[in-house]
C-alpha positions in Angstrom: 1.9 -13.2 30.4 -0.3 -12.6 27.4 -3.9 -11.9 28.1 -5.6 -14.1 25.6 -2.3 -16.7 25.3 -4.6 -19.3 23.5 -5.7 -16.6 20.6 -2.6 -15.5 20.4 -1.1 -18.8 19.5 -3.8 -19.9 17.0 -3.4 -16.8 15.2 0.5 -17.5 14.9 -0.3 -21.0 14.1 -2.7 -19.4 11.3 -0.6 -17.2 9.8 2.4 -20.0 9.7 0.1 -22.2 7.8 -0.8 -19.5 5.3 3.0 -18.7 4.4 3.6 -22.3 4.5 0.8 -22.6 1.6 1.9 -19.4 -0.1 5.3 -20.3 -0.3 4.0 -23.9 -2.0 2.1 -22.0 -4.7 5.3 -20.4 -5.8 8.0 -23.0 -5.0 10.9 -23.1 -7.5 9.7 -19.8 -8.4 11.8 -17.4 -7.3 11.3 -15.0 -10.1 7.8 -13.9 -9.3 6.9 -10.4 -10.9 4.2 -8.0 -10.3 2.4 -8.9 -13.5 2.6 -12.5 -12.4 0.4 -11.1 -9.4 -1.7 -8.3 -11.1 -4.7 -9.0 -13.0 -6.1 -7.3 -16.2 -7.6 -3.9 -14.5 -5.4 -3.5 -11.8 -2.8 -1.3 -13.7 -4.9 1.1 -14.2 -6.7 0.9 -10.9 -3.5 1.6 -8.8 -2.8 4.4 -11.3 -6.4 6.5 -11.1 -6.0 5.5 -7.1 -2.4 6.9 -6.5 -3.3 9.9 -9.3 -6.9 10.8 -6.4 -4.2 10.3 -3.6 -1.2 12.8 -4.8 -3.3 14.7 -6.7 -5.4 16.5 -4.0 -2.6 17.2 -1.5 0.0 18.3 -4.5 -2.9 21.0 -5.5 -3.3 22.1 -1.6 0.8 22.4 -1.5 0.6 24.5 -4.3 -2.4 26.4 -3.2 -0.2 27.4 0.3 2.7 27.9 -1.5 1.3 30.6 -3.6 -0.9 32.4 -1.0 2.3 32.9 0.8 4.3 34.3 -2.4 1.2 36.5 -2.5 1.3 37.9 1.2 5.4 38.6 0.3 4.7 40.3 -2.6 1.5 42.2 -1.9 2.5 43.5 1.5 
């Protein structure tokens, strides 16, 4: 038994009427694209975001990867 049964059951009963709406905003459309979905900014946004993401740790990769060809080398 569930803890908090009733909660849980609204919640469902929630989420079943939002993908019963969803699904009405795009019915007979099963060709939706991206761009369909993006708006004017977003391109770039997700670029600069996934560009601050990779970015960082790629540089910190690269920083341990050449410390440790320098240890090899030097010693």
């Amino acid at each position: 038994m569930i803890l908090f049964q009733r909660k849980y059951d609204r919640a469902r009963a929630f989420q079943k009427e939002q993908r019963k709406q969803r699904e009405g905003k795009n019915a007979g459309r099963d060709d939706v694209e991206m761009a369909d979905l993006l708006e004017k900014g977003d391109t770039f946004a997700l670029i600069l975001s996934a560009l601050l993401t990779i970015v960082p740790v790629a540089l910190v990769v690269l920083a341990v990867l050449a410390a440790a060809g320098y240890f090899f080398i030097v010693r």
